[in-house]
C-alpha positions in Angstrom: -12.6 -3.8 -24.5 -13.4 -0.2 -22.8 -11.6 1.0 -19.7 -14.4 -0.2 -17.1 -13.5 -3.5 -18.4 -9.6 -3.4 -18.1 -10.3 -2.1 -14.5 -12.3 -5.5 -13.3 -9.6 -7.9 -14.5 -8.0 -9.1 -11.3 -4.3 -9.9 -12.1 -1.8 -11.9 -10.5 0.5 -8.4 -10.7 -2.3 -6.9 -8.5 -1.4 -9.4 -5.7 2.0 -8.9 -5.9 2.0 -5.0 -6.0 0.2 -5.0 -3.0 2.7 -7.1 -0.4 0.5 -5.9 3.3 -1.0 -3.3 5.6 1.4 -1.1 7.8 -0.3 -1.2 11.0 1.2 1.3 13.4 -0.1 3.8 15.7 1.4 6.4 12.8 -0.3 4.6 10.1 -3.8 4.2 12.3 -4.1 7.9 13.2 -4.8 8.2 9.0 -7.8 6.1 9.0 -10.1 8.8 10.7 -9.0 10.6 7.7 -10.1 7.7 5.2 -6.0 7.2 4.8 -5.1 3.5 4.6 -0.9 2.6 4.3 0.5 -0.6 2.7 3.7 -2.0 2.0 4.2 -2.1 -1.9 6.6 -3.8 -4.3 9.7 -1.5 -5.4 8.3 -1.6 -8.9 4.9 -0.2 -8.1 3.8 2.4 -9.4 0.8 5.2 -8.0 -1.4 3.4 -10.9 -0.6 0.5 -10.3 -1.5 0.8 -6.8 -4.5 2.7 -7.8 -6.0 -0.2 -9.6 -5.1 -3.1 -7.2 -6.3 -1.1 -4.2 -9.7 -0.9 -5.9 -9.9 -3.7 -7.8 -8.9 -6.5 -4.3 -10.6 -4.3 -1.8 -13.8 -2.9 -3.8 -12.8 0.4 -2.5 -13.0 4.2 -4.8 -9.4 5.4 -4.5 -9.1 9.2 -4.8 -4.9 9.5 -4.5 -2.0 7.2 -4.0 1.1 8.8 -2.5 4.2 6.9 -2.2 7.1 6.7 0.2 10.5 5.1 -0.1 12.1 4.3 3.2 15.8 3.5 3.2 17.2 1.1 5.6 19.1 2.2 8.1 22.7 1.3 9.1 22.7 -0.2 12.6 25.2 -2.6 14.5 24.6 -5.5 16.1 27.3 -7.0 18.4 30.1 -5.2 16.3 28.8 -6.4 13.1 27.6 -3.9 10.8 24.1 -4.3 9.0 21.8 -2.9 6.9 17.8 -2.4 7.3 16.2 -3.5 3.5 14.8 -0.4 2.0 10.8 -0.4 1.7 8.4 1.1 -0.1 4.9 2.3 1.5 1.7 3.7 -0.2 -0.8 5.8 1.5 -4.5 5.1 0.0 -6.9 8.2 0.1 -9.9 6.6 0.3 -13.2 8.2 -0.9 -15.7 9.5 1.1 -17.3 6.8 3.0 -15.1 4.1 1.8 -13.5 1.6 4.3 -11.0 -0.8 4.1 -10.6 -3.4 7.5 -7.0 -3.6 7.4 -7.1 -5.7 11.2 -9.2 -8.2 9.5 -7.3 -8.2 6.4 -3.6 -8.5 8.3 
């Protein structure tokens, strides 16, 4: 089995790596810049992410940088709480790639 084929094998990980679209004004101003940003599981990895980007959305991913967020402390009513900690991946599209992320959220 050659590479090309490993790549075209939708998995159920795939789905799962990918968890949904930020869509923020922050994360928007990237898309002029063929920059898309997701929410991704903790255990994904810049490959991983690679090949799931390309593979569900039929895009050409040229980089994947990753982001973890830790949640923040805040109070609610005297009650302390804690924000879960998330982990975001910004897709660098190639040239004249496109993903919808409206249509897709």
């Amino acid at each position: 089995m050659s590479k090309a084929d490993k790549k075209a094998k939708v998995t159920a990980g795939m789905y799962d790596a990918v968890v949904s679209p930020v869509i923020t004004e922050k994360s928007q101003m990237g898309v002029e810049f063929n920059k898309v940003t997701f929410v991704v599981a903790a255990w994904a990895t810049k490959p991983q992410v690679k090949a799931a980007v390309e593979t569900l959305f039929e895009t050409k991913v040229e980089k994947v940088n990753i982001i973890n967020v830790k949640g923040k402390v805040k109070r609610f009513r005297g009650t302390i709480g804690k924000r879960s900690n998330v982990k975001k991946a910004v897709v660098t599209l190639a040239e004249g790639q496109t993903i919808d992320v409206a249509a897709t959220a």
